[in-house]
C-alpha positions in Angstrom: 73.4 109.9 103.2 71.9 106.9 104.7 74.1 105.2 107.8 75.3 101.3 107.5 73.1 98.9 110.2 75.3 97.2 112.7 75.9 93.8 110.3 77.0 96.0 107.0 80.1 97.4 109.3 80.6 94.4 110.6 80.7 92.5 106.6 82.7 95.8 105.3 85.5 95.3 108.1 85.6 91.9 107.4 86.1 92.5 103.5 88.8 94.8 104.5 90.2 92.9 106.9 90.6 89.8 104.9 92.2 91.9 102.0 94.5 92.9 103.2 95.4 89.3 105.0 95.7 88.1 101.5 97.4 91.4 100.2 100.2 90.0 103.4 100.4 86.5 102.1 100.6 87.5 98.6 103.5 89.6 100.0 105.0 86.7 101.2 108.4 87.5 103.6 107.9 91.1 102.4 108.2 93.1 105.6 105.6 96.3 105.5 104.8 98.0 108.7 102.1 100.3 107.4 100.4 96.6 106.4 101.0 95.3 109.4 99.4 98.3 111.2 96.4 98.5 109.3 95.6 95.0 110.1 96.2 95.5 113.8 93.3 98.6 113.7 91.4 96.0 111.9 91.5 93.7 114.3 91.0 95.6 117.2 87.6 97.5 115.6 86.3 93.4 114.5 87.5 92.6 118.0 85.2 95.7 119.4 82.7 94.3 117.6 82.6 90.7 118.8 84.0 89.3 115.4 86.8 86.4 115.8 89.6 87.5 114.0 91.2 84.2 114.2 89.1 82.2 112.2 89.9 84.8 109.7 93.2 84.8 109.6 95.3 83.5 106.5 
């Protein structure tokens, strides 16, 4: 099994990460904690990594 570099983390977690930003707008005033949590790990591992969430952000 061959490990991901340092930039292919980085580019997954930002594909996940901005799924599930448009999986919450599609959602619209839908409340869904587990969502909300999952992009909270999200942004703290792209946060770890030196990534600015907020230029990301729907």
């Amino acid at each position: 099994m061959e490990e991901m570099s340092d930039k292919e983390l980085v580019t997954v977690t930002i594909d996940r990460y901005t799924s599930l930003q448009r999986i919450k707008k599609a959602n619209g005033e839908t409340v869904n904690e587990e969502l909300d949590y999952q992009i909270k790990t999200l942004m703290a591992m792209l946060a770890s990594m030196g990534v600015n969430v907020e230029d990301l952000t729907l």
